[in-house]
C-alpha positions in Angstrom: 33.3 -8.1 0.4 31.9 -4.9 -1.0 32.2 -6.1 -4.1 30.6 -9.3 -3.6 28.0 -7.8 -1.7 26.8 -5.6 -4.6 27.2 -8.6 -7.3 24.5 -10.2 -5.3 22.2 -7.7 -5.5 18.9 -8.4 -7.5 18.2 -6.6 -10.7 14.9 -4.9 -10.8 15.6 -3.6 -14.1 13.0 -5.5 -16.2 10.8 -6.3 -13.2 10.8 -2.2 -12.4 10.5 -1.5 -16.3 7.5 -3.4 -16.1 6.4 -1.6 -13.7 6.4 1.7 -14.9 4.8 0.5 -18.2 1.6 -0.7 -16.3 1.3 2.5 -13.9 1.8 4.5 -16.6 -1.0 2.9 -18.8 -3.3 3.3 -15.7 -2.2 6.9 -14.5 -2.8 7.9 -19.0 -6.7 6.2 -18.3 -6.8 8.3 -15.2 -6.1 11.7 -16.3 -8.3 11.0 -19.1 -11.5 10.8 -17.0 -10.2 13.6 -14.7 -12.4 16.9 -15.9 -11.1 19.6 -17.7 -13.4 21.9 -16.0 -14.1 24.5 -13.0 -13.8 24.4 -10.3 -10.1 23.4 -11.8 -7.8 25.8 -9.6 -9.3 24.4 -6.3 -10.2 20.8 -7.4 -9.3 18.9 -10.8 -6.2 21.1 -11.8 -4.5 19.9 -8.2 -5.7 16.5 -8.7 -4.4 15.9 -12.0 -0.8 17.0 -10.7 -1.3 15.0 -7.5 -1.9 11.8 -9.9 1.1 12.8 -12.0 3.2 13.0 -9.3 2.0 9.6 -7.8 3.8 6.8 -7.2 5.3 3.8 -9.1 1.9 2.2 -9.9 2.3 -1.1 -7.9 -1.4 -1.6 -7.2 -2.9 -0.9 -10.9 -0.2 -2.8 -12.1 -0.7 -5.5 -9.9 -4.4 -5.9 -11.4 -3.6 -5.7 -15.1 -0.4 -7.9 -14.7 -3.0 -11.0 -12.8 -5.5 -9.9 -15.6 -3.1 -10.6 -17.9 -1.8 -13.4 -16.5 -5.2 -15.4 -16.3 -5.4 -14.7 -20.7 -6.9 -11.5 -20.0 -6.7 -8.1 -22.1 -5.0 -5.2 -20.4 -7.5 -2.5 -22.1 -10.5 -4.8 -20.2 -8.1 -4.2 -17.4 -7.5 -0.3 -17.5 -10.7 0.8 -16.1 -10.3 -1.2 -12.9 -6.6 0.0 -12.9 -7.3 3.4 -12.8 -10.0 3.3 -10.3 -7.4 1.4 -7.8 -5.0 4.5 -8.7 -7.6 6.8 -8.0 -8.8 5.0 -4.6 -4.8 4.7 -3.7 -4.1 8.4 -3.9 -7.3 9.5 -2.0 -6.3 7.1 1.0 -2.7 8.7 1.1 -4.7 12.2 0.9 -6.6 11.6 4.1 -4.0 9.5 6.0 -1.7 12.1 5.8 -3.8 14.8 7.3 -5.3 11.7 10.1 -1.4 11.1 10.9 0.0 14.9 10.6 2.5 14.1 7.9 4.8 16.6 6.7 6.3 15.2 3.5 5.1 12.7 0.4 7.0 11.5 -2.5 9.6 14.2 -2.0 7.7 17.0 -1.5 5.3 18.7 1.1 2.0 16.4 1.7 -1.0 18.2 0.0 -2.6 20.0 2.8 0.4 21.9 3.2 0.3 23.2 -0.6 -3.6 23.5 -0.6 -5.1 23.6 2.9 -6.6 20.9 5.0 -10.1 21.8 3.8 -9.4 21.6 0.0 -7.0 18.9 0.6 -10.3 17.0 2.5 -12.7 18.0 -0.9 -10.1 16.6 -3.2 -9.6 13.1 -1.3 -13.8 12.9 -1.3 -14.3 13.6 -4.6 -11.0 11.1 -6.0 -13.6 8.3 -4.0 -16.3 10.1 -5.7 -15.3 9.7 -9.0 -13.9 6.1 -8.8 -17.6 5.1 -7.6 -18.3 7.0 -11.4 -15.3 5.6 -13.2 -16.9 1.9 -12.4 -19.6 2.7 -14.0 -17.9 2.7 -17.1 -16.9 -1.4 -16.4 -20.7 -1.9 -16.9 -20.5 -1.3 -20.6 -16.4 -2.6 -20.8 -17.4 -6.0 -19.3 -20.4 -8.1 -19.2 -22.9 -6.5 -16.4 -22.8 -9.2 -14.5 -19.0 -9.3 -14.1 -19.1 -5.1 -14.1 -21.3 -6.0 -11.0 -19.1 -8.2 -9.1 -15.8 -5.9 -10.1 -18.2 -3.2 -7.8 -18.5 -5.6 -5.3 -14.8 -6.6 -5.0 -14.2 -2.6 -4.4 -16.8 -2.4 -2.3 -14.9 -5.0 0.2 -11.7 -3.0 -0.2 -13.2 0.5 1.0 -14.9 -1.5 3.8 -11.8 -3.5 4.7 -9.6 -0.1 4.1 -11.6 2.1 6.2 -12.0 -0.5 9.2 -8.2 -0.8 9.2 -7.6 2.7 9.3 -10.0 3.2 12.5 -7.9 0.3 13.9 -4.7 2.3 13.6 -5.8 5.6 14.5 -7.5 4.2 17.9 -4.7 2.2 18.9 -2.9 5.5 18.7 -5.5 8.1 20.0 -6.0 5.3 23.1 -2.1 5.1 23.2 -2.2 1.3 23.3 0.7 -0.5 23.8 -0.2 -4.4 24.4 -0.4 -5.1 20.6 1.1 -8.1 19.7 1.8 -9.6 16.4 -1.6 -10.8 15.4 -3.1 -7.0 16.1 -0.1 -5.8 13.8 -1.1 -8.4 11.4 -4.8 -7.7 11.8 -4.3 -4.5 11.4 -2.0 -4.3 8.1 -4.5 -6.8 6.2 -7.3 -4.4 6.4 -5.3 -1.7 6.4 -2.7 -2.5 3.9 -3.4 -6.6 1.8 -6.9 -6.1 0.8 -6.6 -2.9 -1.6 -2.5 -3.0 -2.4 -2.7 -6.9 -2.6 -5.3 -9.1 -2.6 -8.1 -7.3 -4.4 -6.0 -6.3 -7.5 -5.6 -10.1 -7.5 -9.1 -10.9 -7.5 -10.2 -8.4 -9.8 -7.9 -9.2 -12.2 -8.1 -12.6 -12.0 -12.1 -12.0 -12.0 -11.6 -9.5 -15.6 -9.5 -12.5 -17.2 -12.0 -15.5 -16.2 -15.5 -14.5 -15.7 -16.9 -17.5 -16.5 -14.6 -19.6 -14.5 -15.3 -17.5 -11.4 -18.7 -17.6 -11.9 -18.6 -21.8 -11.8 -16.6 -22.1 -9.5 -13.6 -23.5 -11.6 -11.3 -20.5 -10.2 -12.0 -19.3 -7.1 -11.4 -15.9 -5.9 -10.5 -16.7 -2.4 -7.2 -18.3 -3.2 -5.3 -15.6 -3.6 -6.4 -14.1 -0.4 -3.5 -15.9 1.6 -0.9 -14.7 -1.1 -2.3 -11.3 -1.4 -1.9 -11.2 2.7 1.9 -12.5 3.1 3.3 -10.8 0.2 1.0 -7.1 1.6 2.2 -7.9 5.0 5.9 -8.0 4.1 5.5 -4.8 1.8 3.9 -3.3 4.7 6.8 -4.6 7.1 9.6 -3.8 4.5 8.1 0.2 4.3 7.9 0.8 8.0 11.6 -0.3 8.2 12.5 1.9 5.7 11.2 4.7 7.3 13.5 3.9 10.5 16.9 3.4 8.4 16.1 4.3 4.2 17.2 7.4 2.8 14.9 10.2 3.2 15.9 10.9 -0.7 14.8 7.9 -1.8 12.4 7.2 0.6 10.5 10.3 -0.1 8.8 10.6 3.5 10.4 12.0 6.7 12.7 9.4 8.0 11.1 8.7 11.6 8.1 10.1 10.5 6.1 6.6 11.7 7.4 7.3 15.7 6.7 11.1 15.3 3.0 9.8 14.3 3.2 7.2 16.7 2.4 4.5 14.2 1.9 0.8 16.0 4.8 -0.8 13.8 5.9 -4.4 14.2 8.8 -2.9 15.9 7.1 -0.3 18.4 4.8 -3.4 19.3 8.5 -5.4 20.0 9.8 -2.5 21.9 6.8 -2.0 24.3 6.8 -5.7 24.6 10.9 -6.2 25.8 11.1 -2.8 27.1 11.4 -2.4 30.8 9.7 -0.8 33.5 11.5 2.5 32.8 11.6 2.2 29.2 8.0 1.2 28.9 7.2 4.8 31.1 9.2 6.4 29.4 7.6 5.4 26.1 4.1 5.8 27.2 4.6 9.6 28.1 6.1 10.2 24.8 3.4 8.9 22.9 0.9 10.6 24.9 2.4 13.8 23.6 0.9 15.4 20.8 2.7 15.0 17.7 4.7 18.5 17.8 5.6 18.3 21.1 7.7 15.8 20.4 11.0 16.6 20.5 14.2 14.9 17.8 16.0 14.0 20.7 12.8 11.8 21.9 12.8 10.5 18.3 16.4 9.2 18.5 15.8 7.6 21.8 13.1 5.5 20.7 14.9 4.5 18.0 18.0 3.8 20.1 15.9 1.7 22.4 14.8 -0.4 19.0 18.1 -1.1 17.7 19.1 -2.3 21.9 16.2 -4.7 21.4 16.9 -5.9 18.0 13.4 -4.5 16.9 14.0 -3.8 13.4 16.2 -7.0 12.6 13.1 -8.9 14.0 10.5 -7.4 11.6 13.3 -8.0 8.9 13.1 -11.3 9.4 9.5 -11.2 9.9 9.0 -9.8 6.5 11.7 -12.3 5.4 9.1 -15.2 6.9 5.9 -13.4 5.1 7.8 -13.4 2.0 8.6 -16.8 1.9 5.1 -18.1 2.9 3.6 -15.7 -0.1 6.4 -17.6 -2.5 5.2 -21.0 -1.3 1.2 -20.1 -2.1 2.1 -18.4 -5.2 3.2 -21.3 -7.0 0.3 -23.2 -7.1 -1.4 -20.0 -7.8 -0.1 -18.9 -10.6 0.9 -22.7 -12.2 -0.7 -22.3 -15.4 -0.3 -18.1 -15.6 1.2 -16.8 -19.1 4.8 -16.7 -18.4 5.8 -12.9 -19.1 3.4 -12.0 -16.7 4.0 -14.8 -14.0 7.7 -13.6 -14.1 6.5 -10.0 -13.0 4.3 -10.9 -10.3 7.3 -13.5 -9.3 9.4 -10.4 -8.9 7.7 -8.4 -7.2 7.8 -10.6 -4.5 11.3 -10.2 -4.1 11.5 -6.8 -5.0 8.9 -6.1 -2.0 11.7 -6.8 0.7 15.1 -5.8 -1.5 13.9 -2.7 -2.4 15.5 0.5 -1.0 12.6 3.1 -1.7 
C-alpha cells in the first residue's frame, strides 16, 4: 500500500524547476533596483537579504508564465515581476508584526532580527519603491499600457489592504459567526487578487495590449480562475499549518490558532462546536496571544480533528481546485504550450504540495 501510495504521487520536478527559473529571474531584477547605499545597515542591506531569502517565487512567476503564455516576452514581463515580489515580501513584513508571528521561512520573522520599528520602515519603503520600480514600465511598455499595469496594482493594494482589515477585525472583535462566504470573502481580497488573479491580468495585459484595449481579451476572465485556484492555495496553507512539517513548512505549526486566524476550519469548529466547546473557544481567543497556553493549542486542535474540520476544508480546497480546472480550460485554449503546461501544474501542485 505504501508503495503504491508513493507511485501515485505527482512529480513537481519540471513544474517546480520552472518555478525556480521564473522567481529567480524576478528576485535577479529585484536586487538590481535595490540601492547600494546608506542608510544600508538599517534599511537596503536587510532588505536585499530579506528578498534573498524569500520564497519560491509563485506570484512573479505566475505573471511572466501568463505573459508568456499570451506570446509575450518575459524581459517585458520582469519589471512587473519584481514589483509583485517586492509588494509580496512587504505584505508578509507587516502581517507578521499585525499577527505576532514568531517564525518565517525557517527562521525568526524580521522584527525579531531588526526590531519592530525598522522592520515597520523596511515594509514602507519595499511599497515605496515598487510605486518607483513602475515607473520604469512607462518607458518598458507603451504609456498607455505602463498606465493600466499601475492601475491593475493599484486594485491589488486596495483589494490587499481591505482584506487584511477584514481579518484583523474579525479577530480583534473575536468573531465567531463567519461562515464560508466571510472565509471566502475574506481570502479573495486578502489572498486571489495579488497571489492570483492580478499576476494573471497583468500578464495577460503585457502580452496583448492591443487586444485588451478592444476588447478582444478581456481581463475579467480570469478573475473566477484567479479566485478558485487562490482560494484552494489559501485553504491548502492553512491546513498545513495544523498538520505539515514545521521543517518544511517553515512557520510554527499552529501558529494560525495561536494568532487566532478565522480559517475555514476554526469557522467549522465554532459552527458544530457545542455549548461548552463554543465557551470554551470564545475565552481562548479572547486571550492575548501569549497567554495562550500549548495545552489550549492542542485542544483546539483536538476539537477540529472530532469535528472533521480539516478533512472538510480538504475537500473544500479539493472543490476550488476543480472549479479553477474547469475555468482554466477555456482560458488558456489557445496559450503557448510550455507555458500552459506550467500554469496547468500549478494547479495541482497548489493542493499536493507538502510546504
Amino acid at each position: 500500500m505504501a508503495m503504491e501510495q508513493a507511485a501515485a504521487k505527482p512529480d513537481h520536478t519540471a513544474f517546480l524547476n520552472t518555478l525556480q527559473r521564473y522567481g529567480d529571474a524576478a528576485r535577479a531584477a529585484l536586487l538590481e533596483r535595490i540601492p547600494m547605499a546608506e542608510p544600508y545597515a538599517h534599511l537596503y542591506g536587510p532588505m536585499r537579504a530579506y528578498i534573498e531569502n524569500s520564497g519560491k517565487g509563485l506570484r512573479p512567476a505566475l505573471l511572466i508564465a501568463t505573459c508568456k503564455a499570451f506570446g509575450g516576452r518575459e524581459e517585458d514581463a520582469l519589471p512587473s515581476a519584481a514589483v509583485i515580489e517586492l509588494l509580496h515580501n512587504a505584505f508578509l513584513i507587516h502581517d507578521d508584526i499585525e499577527d505576532v508571528s514568531d517564525f518565517r521561512r525557517g527562521r525568526p520573522c524580521l522584527h525579531h532580527e531588526i526590531g519592530v520599528p525598522l522592520a515597520i520602515n523596511m515594509g514602507d519603503a519595499m511599497q515605496t519603491m515598487a510605486l518607483r520600480l513602475l515607473r520604469g514600465n512607462l518607458s518598458t511598455l507603451s504609456p498607455r499600457t505602463g498606465v493600466r499595469v499601475v492601475a491593475e496594482f493599484d486594485h491589488l493594494l486596495k483589494e490587499s489592504m481591505e482584506g487584511q482589515a477584514l481579518e484583523l477585525g474579525m479577530i480583534r472583535d473575536n468573531t465567531l459567526d463567519i461562515g464560508p462566504a466571510d472565509y471566502l470573502r475574506m481570502t479573495l481580497k486578502k489572498t486571489c487578487w495579488y497571489s492570483f488573479i492580478q499576476p494573471c491580468r497583468i500578464g495577460a495585459l503585457i502580452a496583448r495590449p492591443n487586444d485588451v484595449a478592444s476588447g478582444r481579451l478581456q481581463l475579467d476572465d480570469f478573475n473566477a480562475f484567479g479566485f478558485f485556484l487562490g482560494a484552494a492555495f489559501q485553504i491548502q496553507d492553512d491546513v498545513l499549518n495544523l498538520i505539515g512539517s514545521q521543517q518544511k513548512y517553515g512557520k510554527e505549526i499552529g501558529g494560525d490558532i495561536y494568532e487566532g486566524k478565522r480559517t475555514l476550519m476554526l469557522a467549522r469548529l465554532a459552527k458544530l462546536a457545542d455549548l461548552d466547546e463554543r465557551d470554551k473557544l470564545h475565552s481562548f481567543l479572547a486571550k492575548p496571544r501569549a497567554a495562550r497556553s500549548e495545552t489550549e493549542i492542542s485542544w483546539v486542535l483536538n476539537r477540529m480533528q472530532a469535528h472533521d474540520c480539516i478533512c472538510y476544508a480538504q475537500r473544500a480546497a479539493r472543490n476550488l481546485l476543480e472549479a479553477a480546472q474547469k475555468a482554466f480550460d477555456p482560458l488558456f485554449c489557445d496559450a503557448q504550450p510550455e507555458d500552459r503546461q506550467f500554469i496547468s501544474d500549478c494547479m495541482e501542485y497548489m493542493i499536493s504540495r507538502d510546504v
